[in-house]
LUMMAR-389937 format. One record per residue (C-alpha): x, y, z; residue number from 1. Coordinates in steps of 0.2 Angstrom, whole numbers. Layout:
BEGIN
ATOM / east / north / up / seq
ATOM / X / Y / Z / NUM
...
This chain:
BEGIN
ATOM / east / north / up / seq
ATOM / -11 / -190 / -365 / 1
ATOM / 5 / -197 / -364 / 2
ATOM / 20 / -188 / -355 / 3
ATOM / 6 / -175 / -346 / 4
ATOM / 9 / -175 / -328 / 5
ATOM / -11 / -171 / -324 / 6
ATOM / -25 / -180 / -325 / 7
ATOM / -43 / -171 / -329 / 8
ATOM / -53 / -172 / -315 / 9
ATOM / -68 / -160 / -324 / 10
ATOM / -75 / -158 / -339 / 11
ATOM / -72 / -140 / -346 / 12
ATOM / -63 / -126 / -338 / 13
ATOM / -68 / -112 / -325 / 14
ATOM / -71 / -99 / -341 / 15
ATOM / -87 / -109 / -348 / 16
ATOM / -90 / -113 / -332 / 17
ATOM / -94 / -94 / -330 / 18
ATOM / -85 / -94 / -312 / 19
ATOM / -66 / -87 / -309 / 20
ATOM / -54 / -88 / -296 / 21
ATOM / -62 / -70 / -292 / 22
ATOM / -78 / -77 / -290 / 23
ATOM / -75 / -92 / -282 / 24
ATOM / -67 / -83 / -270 / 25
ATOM / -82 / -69 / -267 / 26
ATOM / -92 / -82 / -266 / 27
ATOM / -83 / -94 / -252 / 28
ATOM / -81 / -77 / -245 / 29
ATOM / -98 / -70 / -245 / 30
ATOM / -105 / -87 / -239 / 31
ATOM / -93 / -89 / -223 / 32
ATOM / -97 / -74 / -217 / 33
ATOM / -116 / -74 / -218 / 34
ATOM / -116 / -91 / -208 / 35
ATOM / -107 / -82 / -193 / 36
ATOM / -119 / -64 / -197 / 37
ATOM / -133 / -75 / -194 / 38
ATOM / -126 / -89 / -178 / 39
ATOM / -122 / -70 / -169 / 40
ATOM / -138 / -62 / -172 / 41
ATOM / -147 / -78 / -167 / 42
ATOM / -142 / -77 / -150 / 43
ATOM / -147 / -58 / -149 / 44
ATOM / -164 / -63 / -157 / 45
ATOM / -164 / -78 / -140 / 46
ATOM / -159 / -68 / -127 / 47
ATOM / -178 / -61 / -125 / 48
ATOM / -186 / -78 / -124 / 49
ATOM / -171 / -90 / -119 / 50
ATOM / -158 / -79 / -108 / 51
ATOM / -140 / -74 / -114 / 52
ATOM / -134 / -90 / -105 / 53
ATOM / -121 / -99 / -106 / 54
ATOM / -131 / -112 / -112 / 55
ATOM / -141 / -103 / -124 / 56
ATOM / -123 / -100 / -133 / 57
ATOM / -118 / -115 / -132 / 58
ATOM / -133 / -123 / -141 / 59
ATOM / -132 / -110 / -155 / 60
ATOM / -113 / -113 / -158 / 61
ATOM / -117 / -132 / -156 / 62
ATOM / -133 / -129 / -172 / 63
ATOM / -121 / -119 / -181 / 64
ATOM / -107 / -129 / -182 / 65
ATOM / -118 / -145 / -186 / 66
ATOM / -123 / -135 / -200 / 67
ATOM / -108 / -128 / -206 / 68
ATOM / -102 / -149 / -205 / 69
ATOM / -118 / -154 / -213 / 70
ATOM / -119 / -143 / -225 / 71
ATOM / -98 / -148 / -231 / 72
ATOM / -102 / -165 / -231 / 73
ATOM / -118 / -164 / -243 / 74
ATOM / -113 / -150 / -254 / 75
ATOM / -98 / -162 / -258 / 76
ATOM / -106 / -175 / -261 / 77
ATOM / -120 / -168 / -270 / 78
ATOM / -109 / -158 / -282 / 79
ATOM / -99 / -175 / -286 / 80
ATOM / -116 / -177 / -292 / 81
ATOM / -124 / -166 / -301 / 82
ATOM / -117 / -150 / -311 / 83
ATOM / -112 / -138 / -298 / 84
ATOM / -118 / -125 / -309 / 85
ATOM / -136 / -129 / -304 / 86
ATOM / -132 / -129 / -286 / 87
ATOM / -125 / -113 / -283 / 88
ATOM / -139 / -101 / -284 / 89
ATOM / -151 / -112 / -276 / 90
ATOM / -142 / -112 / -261 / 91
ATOM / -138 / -92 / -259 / 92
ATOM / -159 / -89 / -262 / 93
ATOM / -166 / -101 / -252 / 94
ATOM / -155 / -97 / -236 / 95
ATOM / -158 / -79 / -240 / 96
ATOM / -176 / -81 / -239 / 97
ATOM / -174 / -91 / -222 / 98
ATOM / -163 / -78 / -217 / 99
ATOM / -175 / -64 / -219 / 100
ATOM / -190 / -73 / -211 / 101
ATOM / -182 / -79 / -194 / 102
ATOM / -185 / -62 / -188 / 103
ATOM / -204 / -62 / -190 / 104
ATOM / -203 / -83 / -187 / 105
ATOM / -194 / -84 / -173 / 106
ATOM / -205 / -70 / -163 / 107
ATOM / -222 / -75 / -168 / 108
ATOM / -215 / -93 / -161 / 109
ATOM / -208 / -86 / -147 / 110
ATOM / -226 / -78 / -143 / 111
ATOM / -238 / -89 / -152 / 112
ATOM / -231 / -107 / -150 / 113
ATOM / -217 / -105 / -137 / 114
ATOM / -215 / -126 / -136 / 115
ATOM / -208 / -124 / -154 / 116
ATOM / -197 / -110 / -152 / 117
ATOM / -180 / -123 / -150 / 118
ATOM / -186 / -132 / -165 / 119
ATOM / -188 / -117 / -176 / 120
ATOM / -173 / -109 / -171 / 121
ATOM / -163 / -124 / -173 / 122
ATOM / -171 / -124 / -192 / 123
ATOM / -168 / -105 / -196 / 124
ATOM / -149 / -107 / -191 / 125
ATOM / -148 / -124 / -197 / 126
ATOM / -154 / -124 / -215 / 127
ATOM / -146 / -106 / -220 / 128
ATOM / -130 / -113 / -211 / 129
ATOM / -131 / -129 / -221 / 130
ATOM / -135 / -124 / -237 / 131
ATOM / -120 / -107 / -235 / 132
ATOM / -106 / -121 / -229 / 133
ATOM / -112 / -131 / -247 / 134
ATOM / -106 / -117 / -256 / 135
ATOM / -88 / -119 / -254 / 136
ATOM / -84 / -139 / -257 / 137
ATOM / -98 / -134 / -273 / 138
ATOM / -87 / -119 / -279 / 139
ATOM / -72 / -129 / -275 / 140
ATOM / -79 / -142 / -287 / 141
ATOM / -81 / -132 / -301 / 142
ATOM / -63 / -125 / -299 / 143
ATOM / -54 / -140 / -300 / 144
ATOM / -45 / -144 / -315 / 145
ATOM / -31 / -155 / -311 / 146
ATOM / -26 / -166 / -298 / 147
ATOM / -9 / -156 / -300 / 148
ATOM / -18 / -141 / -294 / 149
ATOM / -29 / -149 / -280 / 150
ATOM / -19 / -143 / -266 / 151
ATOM / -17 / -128 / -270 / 152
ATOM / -36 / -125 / -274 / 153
ATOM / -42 / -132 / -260 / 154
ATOM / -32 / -125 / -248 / 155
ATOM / -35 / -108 / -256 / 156
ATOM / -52 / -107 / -255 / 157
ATOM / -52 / -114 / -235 / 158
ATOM / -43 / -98 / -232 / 159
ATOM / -53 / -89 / -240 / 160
ATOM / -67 / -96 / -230 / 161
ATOM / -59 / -94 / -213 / 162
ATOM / -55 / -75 / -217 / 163
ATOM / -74 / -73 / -221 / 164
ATOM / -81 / -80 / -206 / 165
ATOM / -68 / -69 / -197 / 166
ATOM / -75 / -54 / -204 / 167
ATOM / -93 / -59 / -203 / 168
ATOM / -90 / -62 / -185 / 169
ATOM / -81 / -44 / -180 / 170
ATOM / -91 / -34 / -194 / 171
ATOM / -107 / -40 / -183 / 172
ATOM / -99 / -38 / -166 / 173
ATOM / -92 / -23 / -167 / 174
ATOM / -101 / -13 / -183 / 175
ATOM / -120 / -21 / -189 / 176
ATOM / -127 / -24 / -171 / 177
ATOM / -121 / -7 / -162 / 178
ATOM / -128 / 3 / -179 / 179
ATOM / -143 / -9 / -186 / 180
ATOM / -159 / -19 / -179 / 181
ATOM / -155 / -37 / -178 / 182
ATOM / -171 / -37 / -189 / 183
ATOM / -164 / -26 / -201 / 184
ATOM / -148 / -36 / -201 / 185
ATOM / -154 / -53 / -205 / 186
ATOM / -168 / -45 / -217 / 187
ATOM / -152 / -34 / -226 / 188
ATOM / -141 / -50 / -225 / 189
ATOM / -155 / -60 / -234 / 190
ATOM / -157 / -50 / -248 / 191
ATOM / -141 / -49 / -253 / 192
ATOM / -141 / -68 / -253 / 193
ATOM / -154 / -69 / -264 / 194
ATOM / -147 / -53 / -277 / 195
ATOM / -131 / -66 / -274 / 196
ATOM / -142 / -80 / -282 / 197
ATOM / -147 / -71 / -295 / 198
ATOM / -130 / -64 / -302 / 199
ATOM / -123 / -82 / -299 / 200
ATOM / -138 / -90 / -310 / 201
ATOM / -134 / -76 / -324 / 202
ATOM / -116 / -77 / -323 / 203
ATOM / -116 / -96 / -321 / 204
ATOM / -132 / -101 / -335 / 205
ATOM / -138 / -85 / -343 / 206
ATOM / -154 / -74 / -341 / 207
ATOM / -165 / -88 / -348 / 208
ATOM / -165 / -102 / -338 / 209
ATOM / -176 / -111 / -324 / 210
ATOM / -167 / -106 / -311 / 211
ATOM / -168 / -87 / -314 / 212
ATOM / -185 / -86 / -316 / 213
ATOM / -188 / -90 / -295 / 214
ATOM / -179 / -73 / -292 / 215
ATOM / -195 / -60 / -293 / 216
ATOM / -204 / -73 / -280 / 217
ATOM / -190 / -74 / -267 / 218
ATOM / -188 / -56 / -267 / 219
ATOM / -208 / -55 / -263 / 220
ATOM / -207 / -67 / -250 / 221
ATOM / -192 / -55 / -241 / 222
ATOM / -202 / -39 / -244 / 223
ATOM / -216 / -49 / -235 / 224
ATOM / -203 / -56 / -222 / 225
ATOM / -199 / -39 / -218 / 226
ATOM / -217 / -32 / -219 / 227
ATOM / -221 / -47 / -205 / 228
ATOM / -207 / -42 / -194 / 229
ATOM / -215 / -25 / -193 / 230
ATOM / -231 / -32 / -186 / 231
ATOM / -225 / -50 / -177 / 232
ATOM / -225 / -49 / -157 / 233
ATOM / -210 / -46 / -145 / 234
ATOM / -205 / -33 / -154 / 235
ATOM / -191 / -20 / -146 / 236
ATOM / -194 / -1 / -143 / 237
ATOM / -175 / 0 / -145 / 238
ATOM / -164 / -14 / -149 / 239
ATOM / -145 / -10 / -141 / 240
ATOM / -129 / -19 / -141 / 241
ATOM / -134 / -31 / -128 / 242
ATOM / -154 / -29 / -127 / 243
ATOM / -172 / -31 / -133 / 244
ATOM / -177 / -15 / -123 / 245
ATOM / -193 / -8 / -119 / 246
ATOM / -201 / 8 / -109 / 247
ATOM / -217 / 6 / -101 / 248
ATOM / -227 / 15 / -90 / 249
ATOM / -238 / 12 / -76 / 250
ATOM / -255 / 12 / -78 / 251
ATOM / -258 / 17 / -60 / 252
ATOM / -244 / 29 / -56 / 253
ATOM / -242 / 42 / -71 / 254
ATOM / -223 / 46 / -67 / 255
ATOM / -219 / 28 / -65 / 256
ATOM / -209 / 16 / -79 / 257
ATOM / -203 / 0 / -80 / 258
ATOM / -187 / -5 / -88 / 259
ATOM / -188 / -21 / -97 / 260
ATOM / -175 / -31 / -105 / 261
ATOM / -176 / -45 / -113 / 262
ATOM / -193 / -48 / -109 / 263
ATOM / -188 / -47 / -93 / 264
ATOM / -191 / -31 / -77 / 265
ATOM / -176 / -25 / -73 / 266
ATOM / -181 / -9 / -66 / 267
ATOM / -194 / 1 / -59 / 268
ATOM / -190 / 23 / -61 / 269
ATOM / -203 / 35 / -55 / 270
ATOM / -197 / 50 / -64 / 271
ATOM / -204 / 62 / -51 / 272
ATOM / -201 / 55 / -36 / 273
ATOM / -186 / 44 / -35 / 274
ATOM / -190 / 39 / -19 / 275
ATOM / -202 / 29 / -24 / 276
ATOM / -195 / 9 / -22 / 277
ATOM / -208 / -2 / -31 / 278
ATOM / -198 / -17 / -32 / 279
ATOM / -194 / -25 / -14 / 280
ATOM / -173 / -30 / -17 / 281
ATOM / -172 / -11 / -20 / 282
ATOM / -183 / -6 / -5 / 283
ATOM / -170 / -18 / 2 / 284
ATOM / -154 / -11 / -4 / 285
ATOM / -159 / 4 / 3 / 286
ATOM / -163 / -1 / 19 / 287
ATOM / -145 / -7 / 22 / 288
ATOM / -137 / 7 / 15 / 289
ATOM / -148 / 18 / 25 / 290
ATOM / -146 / 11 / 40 / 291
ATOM / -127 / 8 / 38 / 292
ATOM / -123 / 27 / 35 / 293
ATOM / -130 / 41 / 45 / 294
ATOM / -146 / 49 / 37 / 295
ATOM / -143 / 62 / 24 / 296
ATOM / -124 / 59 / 24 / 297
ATOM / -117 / 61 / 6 / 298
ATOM / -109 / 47 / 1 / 299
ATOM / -96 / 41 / -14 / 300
ATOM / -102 / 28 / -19 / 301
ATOM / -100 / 14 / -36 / 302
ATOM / -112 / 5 / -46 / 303
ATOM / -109 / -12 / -55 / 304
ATOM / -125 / -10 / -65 / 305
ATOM / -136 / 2 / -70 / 306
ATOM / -152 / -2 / -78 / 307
ATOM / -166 / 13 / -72 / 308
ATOM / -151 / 19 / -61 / 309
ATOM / -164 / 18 / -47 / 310
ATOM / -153 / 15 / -32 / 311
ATOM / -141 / 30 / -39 / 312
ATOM / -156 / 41 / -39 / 313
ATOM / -162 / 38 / -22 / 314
ATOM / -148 / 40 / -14 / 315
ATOM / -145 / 58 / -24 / 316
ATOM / -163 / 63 / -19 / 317
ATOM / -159 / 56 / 0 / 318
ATOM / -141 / 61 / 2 / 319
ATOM / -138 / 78 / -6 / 320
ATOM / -120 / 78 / -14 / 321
ATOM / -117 / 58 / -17 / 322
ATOM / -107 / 55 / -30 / 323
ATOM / -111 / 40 / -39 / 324
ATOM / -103 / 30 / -53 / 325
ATOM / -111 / 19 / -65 / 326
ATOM / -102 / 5 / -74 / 327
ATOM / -117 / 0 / -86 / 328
ATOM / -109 / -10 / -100 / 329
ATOM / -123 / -5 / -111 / 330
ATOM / -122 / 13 / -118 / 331
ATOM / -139 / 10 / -128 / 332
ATOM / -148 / 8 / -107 / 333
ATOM / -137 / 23 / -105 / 334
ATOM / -147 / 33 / -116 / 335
ATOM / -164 / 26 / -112 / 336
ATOM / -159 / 34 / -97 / 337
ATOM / -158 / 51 / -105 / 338
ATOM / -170 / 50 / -116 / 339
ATOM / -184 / 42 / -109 / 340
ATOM / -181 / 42 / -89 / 341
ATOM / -178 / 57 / -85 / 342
ATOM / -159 / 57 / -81 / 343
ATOM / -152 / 74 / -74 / 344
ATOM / -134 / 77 / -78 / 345
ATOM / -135 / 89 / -61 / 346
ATOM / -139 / 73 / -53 / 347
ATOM / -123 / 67 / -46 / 348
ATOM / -122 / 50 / -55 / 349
ATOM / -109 / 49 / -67 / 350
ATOM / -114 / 34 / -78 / 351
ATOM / -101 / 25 / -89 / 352
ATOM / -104 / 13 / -104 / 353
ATOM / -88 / -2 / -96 / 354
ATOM / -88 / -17 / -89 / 355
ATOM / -90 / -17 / -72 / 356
ATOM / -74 / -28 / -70 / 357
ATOM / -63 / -18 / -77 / 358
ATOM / -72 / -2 / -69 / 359
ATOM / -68 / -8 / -54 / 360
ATOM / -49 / -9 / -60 / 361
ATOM / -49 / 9 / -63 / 362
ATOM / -53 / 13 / -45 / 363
ATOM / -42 / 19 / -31 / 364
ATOM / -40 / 10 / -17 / 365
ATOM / -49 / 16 / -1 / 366
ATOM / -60 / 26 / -12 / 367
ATOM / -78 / 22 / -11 / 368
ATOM / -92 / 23 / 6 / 369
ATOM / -103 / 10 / -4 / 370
ATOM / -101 / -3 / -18 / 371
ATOM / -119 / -10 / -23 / 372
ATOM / -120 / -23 / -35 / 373
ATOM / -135 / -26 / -47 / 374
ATOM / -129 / -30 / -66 / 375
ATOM / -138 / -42 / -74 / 376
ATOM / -136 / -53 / -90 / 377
ATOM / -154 / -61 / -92 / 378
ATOM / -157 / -67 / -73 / 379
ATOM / -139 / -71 / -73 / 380
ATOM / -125 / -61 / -64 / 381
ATOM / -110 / -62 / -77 / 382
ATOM / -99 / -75 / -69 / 383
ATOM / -82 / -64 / -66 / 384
ATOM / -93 / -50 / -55 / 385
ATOM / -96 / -64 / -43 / 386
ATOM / -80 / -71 / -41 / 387
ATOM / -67 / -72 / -25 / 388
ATOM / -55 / -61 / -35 / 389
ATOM / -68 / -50 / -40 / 390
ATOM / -72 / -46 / -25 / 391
ATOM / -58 / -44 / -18 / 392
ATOM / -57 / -27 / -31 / 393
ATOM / -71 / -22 / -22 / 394
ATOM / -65 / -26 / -5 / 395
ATOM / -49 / -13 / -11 / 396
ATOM / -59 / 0 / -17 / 397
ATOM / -68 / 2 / 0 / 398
ATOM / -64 / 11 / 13 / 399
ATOM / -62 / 2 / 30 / 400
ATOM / -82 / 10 / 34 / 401
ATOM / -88 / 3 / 17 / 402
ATOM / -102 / -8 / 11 / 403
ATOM / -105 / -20 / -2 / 404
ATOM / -124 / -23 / -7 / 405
ATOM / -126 / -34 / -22 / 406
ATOM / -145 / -41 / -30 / 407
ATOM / -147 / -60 / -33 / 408
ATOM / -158 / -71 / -43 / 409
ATOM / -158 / -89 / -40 / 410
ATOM / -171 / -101 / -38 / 411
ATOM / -173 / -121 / -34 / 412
ATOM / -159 / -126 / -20 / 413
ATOM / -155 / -109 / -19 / 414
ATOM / -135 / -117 / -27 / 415
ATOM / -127 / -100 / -33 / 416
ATOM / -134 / -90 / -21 / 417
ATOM / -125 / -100 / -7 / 418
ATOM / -109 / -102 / -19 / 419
ATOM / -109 / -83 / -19 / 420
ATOM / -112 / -79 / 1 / 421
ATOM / -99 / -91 / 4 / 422
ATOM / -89 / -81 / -10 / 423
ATOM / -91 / -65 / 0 / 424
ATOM / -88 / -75 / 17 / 425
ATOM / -71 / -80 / 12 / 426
ATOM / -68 / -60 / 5 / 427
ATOM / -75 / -49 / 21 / 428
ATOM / -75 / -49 / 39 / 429
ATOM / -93 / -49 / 40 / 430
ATOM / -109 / -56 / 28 / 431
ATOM / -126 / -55 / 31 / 432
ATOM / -141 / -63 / 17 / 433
ATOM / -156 / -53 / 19 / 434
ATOM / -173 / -60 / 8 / 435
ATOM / -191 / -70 / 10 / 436
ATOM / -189 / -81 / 27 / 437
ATOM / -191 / -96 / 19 / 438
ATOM / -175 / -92 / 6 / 439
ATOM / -163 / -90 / 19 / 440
ATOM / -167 / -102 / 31 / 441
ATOM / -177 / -93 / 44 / 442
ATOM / -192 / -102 / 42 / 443
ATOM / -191 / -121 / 40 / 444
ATOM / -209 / -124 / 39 / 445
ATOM / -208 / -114 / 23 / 446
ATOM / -207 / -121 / 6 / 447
ATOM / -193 / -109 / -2 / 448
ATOM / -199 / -100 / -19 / 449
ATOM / -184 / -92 / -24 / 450
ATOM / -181 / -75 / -30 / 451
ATOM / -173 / -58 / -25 / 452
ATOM / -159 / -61 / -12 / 453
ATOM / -150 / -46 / -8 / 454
ATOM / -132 / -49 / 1 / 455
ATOM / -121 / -38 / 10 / 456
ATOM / -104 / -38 / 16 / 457
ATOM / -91 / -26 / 25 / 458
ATOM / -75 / -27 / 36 / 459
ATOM / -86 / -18 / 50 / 460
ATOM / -100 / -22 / 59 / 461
ATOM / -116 / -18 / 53 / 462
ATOM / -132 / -15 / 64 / 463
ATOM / -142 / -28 / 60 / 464
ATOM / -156 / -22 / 70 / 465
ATOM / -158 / -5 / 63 / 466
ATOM / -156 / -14 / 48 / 467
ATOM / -171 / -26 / 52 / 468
ATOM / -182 / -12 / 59 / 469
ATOM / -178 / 1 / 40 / 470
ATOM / -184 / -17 / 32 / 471
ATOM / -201 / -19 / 42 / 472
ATOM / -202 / 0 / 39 / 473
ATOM / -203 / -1 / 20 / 474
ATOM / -214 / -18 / 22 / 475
ATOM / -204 / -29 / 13 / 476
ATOM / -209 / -44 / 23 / 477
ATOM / -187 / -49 / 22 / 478
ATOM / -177 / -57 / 38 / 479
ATOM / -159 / -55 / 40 / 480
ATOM / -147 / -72 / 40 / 481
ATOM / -132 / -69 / 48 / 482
ATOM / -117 / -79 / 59 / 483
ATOM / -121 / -98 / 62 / 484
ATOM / -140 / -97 / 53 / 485
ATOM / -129 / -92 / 38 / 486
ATOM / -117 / -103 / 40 / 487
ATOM / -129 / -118 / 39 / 488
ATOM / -139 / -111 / 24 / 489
ATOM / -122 / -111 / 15 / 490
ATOM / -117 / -126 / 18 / 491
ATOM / -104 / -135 / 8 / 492
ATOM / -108 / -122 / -6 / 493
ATOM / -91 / -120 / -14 / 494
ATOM / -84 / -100 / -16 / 495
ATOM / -83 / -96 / -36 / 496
ATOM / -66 / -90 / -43 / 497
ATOM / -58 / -85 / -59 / 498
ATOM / -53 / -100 / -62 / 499
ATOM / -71 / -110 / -57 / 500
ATOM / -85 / -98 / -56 / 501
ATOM / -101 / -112 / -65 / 502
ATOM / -114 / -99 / -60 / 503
ATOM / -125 / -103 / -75 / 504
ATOM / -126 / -119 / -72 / 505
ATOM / -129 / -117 / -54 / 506
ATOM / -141 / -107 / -56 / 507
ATOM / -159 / -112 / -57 / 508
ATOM / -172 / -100 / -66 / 509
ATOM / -191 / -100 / -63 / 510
ATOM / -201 / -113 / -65 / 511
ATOM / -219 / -115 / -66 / 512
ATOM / -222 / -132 / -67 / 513
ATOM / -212 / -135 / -52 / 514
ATOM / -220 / -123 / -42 / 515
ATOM / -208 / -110 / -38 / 516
């Protein structure tokens, strides 16, 4: 048309294209945010099987965002193709379904076929993601006009996107995961995708057509996705913020439970007898701590850590009027605590649901006998409790007769455990390593097998042998490293700060196949 100064770029308008500015915009919404909902709650559903690493995240954000990409790419291309009409609902219904069977998939996978595990998780976040990032270059499509107006629309709609992800991402974090089942989460989220489909197929090309009549199916396929996740293995007796968490008791000892997260032990609570150690690092622990302090004394003492609280309870059963406080980041452990393992208020252990980080911030100085470190994410200690600065907090919050006694994991060359005792060597006066002979150094004709290491540190001396003689005591079988034998098993590990502190990828996690 002469004198006009757009050019149609579509036939017909948004109105008998059945899809509004409203619309579009729920729509581009909707879809943004379920891609995040489902990369967040993939790395929970993981965590059991693959560890809440750091390499674990990254390769969910790395499948999402090759979906999110992929599915831009061809959802434009595509709907310059074919009427984006058609497209639409499709896409909500099947990444629904997906959504609602990776529960159930993932686990049996996980249990049944655990070499397929990365290949079906990278499918159950990949095709949902792909086929929710279509949605907005296809509803951008169907609301473009003009090229007068492409700006505009476009840009619109990209917002509208990015504030969906946004809420996706903190409605998950902070709402959905401390209040639902990740189960119920990506079951609830894939229905909604598939009610989604249907509305779009009736709003977009009426009751009657093709595309509709797929609805009744994909609902029976969630109901059976949801009926699967009931029954499929590696199922959770509670799922908390942070963890897959199970209680389980010991078929030879009818007060004894094991803690498991994850999949993974973390700890071992008899409930009637808390003296009772069963794992060695916490017959360990408390071999140090009970020959560093006089027997019986009452001590004030911090946890970075709580899990079964076992270390907390001993020393409340062994020294009458210890004051212990727990910083266990996890408030759903805290009430497995409470609820399943016996944990008495009248006990003396104050637990708190923080980080242990910033627990340690809230201490005064010179205020704690003992500092004992045992938090765990996976078999990985988070990265800024092992850190020069870090413990330097702890270093402030002892008095000058106090301990530090943390738990590590490492296996292989042993490379964050050395990192971390060279940590501590640069923070106190004196370190000592104490774990399996062959670990530490103290036996070269050994093969090293990895495992529990417990370190200490202080700025006092510490008696070694009564240390070694409570260890032989409790028959852990555990040597002490100290002076030049621990200098030489550090080596030229570096000390981990805030500002460099790789400890997942120094450390090494068990492997079968290499023997250790």
């Amino acid at each position: 048309m002469t004198g006009s100064s757009s050019s149609p770029v579509a036939e017909g308008t948004p109105r008998d294209r059945g899809l509004g500015p409203r619309a579009a915009a729920v729509l581009v919404f909707g879809s943004s945010a379920a891609v995040l909902v489902v990369e967040i709650v993939a790395l929970r559903l993981l965590a059991p099987y693959l560890g809440l690493t750091l390499e674990t995240s990254t390769m969910v954000i790395g499948i999402a965002l090759t979906a999110i990409a992929l599915g831009s790419w061809l959802g434009g291309r595509i709907a310059d193709q074919v009427d984006p009409r058609r497209l639409i609902g499709p896409s909500l219904a099947v990444s629904g379904v997906v959504v609602a069977l990776t529960p159930a998939v993932l686990r049996t996978a996980a249990e049944w076929a655990p070499a397929t595990l990365l290949f079906i998780a990278s499918l159950t976040i990949l095709v949902p993601g792909a086929l929710l990032s279509a949605v907005t270059p296809i509803v951008t499509k169907l609301r473009l006009t003009s090229l007068a107006e492409t700006g505009t629309v476009v840009g619109r709609l990209s917002g509208v996107g990015t504030v969906g992800a946004i809420v996706g991402t903190v409605l998950t974090g902070f709402v959905l995961v401390s209040r639902l089942p990740v189960s119920g989460i990506l079951i609830g989220l894939g229905t909604l995708l598939v009610v989604g489909s249907a509305l779009v197929e009736w709003r977009t090309r009426g009751w009657r057509t093709r595309g509709w009549s797929g609805t009744p199916a994909l609902t029976l396929v969630i109901v059976a996705g949801g009926l699967a996740t009931t029954v499929a293995p590696g199922g959770c007796d509670t799922e908390t913020r942070y963890h897959c968490a199970r209680v389980v008791a010991d078929p030879d000892r009818d007060s004894g439970r094991t803690l498991v997260l994850d999949g993974l032990r973390h700890s071992y609570v008899d409930v009637d007898d808390p003296t009772f150690l069963e794992f060695a690092y916490v017959r360990a622990i408390a071999s140090v701590v009970d020959a560093a302090f006089p027997k019986g004394e009452p001590l004030v003492a911090h946890h970075l850590g709580g899990g079964g609280l076992t270390v907390p309870r001993y020393l409340a059963a062994t020294r009458p009027g210890t004051r212990s406080l727990v910083s266990e980041i996890d408030s759903g452990v805290v009430r497995i605590n409470r609820d399943q393992l016996g944990l008495r208020t009248e006990a003396g252990i104050d637990v708190r649901a923080e980080d242990g980080r910033l627990g340690l911030r809230r201490l005064d100085a010179d205020s704690r006998d003992l500092v004992v470190g045992d938090a765990f994410g996976g078999v990985s200690v988070p990265w800024h409790l092992t850190t020069v600065e870090a413990m330097t907090d702890v270093r402030r919050v002892l008095n000058d007769d106090g301990l530090y006694v943390a738990n590590l994991i490492d296996h292989g060359d042993l490379a964050f455990a050395r990192a971390e005792a060279a940590t501590l060597s640069e923070t106190f006066e004196h370190v000592a390593l104490v774990g399996e002979p062959a670990d530490i150094g103290l036996d070269p004709t050994a093969t090293s097998k990895g495992g529990n290491l417990v370190v200490l540190a202080s700025n006092r001396p510490v008696d070694l042998r009564a240390t070694q003689e409570t260890l032989d005591a409790r028959q852990t079988g555990w040597k002490i490293a100290t002076g030049d034998d621990l200098t030489s098993w550090i080596g030229d590990a570096q000390p981990l700060t805030d500002d460099y502190a790789p400890v997942d990828q120094l450390l090494q996690p068990y492997s079968p196949r290499s023997g250790q």
